[in-house]
C-alpha positions in Angstrom: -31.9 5.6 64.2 -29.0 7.5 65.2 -27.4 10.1 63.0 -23.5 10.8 62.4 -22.6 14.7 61.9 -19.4 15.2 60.8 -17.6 18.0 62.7 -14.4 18.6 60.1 -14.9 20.0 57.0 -15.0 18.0 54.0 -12.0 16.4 52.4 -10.9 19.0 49.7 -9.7 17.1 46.4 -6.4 18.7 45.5 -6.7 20.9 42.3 -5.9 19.5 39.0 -2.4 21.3 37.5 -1.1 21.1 33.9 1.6 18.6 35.0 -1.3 16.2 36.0 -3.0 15.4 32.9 -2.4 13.6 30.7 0.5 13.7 28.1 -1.6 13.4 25.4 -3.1 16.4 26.7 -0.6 18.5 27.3 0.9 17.9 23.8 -2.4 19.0 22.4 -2.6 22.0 24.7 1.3 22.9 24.1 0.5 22.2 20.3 -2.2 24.8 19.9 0.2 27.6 22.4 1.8 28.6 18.8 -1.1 28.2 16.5 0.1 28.8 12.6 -0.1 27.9 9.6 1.7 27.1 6.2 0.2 27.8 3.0 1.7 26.4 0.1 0.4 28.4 -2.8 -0.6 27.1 -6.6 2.6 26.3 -8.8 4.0 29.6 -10.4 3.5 30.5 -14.4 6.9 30.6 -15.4 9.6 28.5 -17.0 12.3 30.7 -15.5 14.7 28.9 -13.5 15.9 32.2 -11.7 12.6 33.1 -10.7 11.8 29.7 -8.9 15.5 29.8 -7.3 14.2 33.4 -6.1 11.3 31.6 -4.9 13.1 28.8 -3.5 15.2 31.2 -1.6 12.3 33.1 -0.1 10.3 30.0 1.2 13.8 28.5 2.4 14.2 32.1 4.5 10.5 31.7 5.4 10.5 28.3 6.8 14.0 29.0 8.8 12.6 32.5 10.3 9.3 30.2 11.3 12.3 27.5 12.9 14.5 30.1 14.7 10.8 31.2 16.2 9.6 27.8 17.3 13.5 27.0 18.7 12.9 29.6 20.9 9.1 28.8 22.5 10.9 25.4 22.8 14.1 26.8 24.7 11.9 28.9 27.0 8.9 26.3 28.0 11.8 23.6 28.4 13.1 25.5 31.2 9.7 24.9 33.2 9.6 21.6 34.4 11.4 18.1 33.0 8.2 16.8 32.4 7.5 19.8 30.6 10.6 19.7 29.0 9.9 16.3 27.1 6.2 17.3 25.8 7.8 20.7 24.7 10.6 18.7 22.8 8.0 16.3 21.0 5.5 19.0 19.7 8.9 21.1 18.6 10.2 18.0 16.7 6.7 17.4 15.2 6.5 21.1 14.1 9.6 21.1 12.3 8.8 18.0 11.1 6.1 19.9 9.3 7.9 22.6 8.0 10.3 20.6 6.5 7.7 18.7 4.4 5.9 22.1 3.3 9.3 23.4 2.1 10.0 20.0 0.4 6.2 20.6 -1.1 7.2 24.1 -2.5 9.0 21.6 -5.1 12.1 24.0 -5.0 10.3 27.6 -6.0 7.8 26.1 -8.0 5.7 26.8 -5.5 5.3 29.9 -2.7 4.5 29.7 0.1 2.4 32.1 3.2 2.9 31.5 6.6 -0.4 32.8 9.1 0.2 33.4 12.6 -3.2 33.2 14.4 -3.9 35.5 17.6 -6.8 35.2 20.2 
């Protein structure tokens, strides 16, 4: 039985980037780049109506500050790639998404609300 050597060297598989998985997957990945979260607190003991406008005006501040920050992650990882671009814009738009429903949970200051940046 005659044997076959090969004399090249063996095919190398070209290495998997970012821009090759899956959206799905980079979504997830891109969703977990700014990890935070929003803590809406238990309704305040109070009747005052200046208070919860106070209150209202804090988590309205709050959740805009929180905006302005994720507005810019979005503006700088668009700039990498168009493909990029897209996946950036649809974890941005499901973000604020989210803070817009937490604000609309504070229930207009009757509520506070914590927002918890997470660092690795």
């Amino acid at each position: 039985m005659k044997t076959i050597q090969s004399t090249g060297a063996p095919a190398q598989k070209p290495k998997t980037t970012f821009l090759d998985l899956p959206r799905e997957l980079r979504q997830q990945i891109l969703s977990q780049s700014y990890p935070f979260t929003l803590i809406v607190k238990p309704p305040l003991d109070t009747s005052s109506s200046q208070l919860r406008t106070l209150s209202d005006n804090r988590n309205k501040k709050k959740c805009d500050q929180l905006k302005a920050s994720l507005a810019r992650w979005h503006d700088d990882l668009s700039m990498i790639d168009p493909v990029v671009e897209g996946d950036v814009g649809w974890v941005y738009q499901k973000w604020v998404e989210g803070v817009d429903q937490v604000y609309r949970d504070c229930d207009g200051g009757q509520r506070g609300l914590f927002i918890v940046y997470w660092t690795f």
